[in-house]
N, C-alpha and C positions, 0 to 999 in steps of 0.2 A: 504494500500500500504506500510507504514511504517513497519508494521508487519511482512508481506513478505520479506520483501527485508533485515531486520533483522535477519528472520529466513534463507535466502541464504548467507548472511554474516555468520553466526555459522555456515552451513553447510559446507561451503566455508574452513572455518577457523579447522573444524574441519577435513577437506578432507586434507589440507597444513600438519596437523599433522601427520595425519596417513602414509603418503609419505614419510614426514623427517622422522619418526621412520623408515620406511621401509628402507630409506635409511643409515640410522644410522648402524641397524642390518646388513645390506649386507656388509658393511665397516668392522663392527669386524668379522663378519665372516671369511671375506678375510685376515685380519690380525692374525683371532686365527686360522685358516687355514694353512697360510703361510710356509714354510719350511726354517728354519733357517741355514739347513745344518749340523747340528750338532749332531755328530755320537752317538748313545745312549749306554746306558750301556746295551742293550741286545743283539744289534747288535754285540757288542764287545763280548759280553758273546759265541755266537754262533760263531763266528769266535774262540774263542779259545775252544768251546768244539769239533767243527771242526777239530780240529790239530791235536782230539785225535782217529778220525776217522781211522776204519780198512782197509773201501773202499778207504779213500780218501789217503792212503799212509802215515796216522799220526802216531803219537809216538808209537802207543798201536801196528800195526803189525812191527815197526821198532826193538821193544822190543821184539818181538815174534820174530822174524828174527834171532837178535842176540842170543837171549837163544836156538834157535833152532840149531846152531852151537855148543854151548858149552854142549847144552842135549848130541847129536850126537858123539861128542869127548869122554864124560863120558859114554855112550854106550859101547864104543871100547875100552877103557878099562877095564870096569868091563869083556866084554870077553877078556881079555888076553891082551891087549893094550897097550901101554905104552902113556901117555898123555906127558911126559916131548920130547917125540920124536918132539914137533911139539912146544917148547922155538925158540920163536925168530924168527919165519920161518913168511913170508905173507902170507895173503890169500888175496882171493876178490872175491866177490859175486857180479851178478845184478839181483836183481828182477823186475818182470815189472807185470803188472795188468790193466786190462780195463774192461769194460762195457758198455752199449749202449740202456739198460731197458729202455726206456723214457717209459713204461706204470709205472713203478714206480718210477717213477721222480726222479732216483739216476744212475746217470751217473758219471763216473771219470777213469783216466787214470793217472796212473803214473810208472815211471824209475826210480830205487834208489840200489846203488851201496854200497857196508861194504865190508870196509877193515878192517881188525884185525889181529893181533898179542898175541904169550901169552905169558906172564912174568912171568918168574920162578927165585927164588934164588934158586941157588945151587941144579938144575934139579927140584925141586919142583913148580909147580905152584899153583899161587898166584892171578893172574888176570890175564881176558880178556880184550883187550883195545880193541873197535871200534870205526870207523869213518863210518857215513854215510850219503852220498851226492846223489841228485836226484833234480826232480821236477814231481809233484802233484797236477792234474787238478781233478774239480768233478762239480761236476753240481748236487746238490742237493734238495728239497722242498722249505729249507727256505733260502740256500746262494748260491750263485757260487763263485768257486778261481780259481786261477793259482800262482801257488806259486813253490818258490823254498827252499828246505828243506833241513836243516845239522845237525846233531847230534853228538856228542860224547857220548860213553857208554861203562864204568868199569862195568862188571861181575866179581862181588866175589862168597863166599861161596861155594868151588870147592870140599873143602873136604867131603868125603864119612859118616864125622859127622854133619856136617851144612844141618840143615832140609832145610833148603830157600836157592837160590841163591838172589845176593844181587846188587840190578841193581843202579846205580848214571848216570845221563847222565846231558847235555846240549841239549835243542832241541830246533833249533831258526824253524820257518817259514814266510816266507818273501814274502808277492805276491799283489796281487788284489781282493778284493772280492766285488761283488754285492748283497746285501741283499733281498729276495723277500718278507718282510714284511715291517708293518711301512710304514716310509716314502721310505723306499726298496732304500737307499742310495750307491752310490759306492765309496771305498774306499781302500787307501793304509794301508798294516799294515805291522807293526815285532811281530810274538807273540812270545816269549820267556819262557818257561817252565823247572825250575832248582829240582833236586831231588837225593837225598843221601841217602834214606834210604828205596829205592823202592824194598819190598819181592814179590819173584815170585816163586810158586812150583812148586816145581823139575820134578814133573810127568807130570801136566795139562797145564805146560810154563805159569801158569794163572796171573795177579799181584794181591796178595792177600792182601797186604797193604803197607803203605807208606804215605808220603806226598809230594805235590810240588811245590813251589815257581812260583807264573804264573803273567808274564807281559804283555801287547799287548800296543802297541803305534802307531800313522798314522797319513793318515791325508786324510780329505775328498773329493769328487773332487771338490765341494767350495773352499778348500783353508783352510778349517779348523781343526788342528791340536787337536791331544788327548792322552790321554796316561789311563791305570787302571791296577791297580796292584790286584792281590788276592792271595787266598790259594786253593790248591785242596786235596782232601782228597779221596785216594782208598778206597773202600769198599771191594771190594773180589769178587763182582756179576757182574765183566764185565761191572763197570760203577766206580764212583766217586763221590761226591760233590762239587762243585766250590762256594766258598764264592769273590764276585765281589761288590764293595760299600754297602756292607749292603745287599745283596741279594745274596739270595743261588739258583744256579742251578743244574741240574740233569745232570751230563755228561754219556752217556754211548755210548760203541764203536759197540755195537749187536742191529740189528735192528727184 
């Protein structure tokens, strides 16, 4: 009897164990599970290669807009034209774009407005100034936004000797986005993308290199606050590199 009832006590004892471990387990689970809210660096990564989207109404067709202006001007006059006719004078364009593919999971709609003026000394032109203002919805694979978009954009290299035209712009994007990865987080942002030395040729309006200065800052609907700064580098192939904390990503605007 003594034996028995020894051997139900270890069993006993040994059944109490395997519970609490099980219960142990299930606890860190739930804790290494948990979502702290806190925005990652790829999510931010994809929100600013986002910005540089052609569908979604980001920089890369904003920049194609504007040189598509200033091709068009250099057109008319290499026929006989006079470019200095159109110093000083306003323009203003609205482009608008949509889609509704949901079999390819790339939806977006946007309205965006350039104003420009051209700056000449002494009948000579010198530069293109643009402004351009809008907003830009998309509904993407890996994000959603709705954001509203402003750009400034100097076009140089006007003359009939300058192989490249020579793009500088400010291009903030300010909106909402929801990530559909990860913890597929929603979140406020400002990305901000600065560049002075942005070459684009003259015949394919393409950007064949440059670099540019890229911020994103927000805050999550937690409540939690972020900011990552990088570098982006044009390649020439309708894409770029983004260097973001120590990690490079592949931006590109052709799908």
């Amino acid at each position: 009897m003594k034996t028995g009832r020894k051997s139900w006590l270890v069993r006993k004892t040994a059944l109490s164990l395997v519970v609490i471990s099980g219960l142990a387990l299930a606890v860190f689970s739930c804790k290494k599970d948990e979502d702290d809210g806190v925005i990652t660096s790829d999510e931010m990564a994809e929100a600013v290669s986002q910005s540089f989207s052609s569908e979604g109404g980001g920089l890369v067709v904003q920049t194609n807009a504007a040189l598509s202006v200033v091709s068009l001007a250099n057109s008319q006059r290499m026929a006989g034209g006079r470019l200095s006719d159109q110093c000083g004078l306003p323009y203003e364009k609205t482009r608008t774009s949509a889609n509704a593919d949901t079999a390819t999971y790339y939806t977006w709609s946007y309205g965006i407005t350039w104003n420009w003026t051209l700056t000449c000394t002494d009948t000579i032109p010198i530069q293109y100034d643009f402004k351009a203002a809008g907003r830009a919805l998309y509904d993407f694979p890996r994000m959603t936004s709705d954001d509203s978009v402003n750009n400034k954009i100097v076009v140089t290299g006007l003359s009939a000797d300058s192989t490249f035209y020579t793009a500088s712009q400010t291009y903030i994007r300010t909106g909402t986005q929801q990530a559909k990865f990860g913890k597929m987080h929603k979140f406020t942002s400002t990305v901000t993308v600065t560049s002075t030395n942005m070459k684009v040729n003259k015949t394919t309006l393409k950007i064949v290199s440059g670099t540019a200065k890229v911020n994103i800052k927000g805050e999550s609907s937690g409540g939690k606050t972020f900011t990552l700064s990088g570098t982006l580098t044009f390649s020439g192939n309708d894409a770029a590199s983004l260097v973001m904390n120590d990690t490079k990503y592949t931006v590109s605007w052709i799908r």
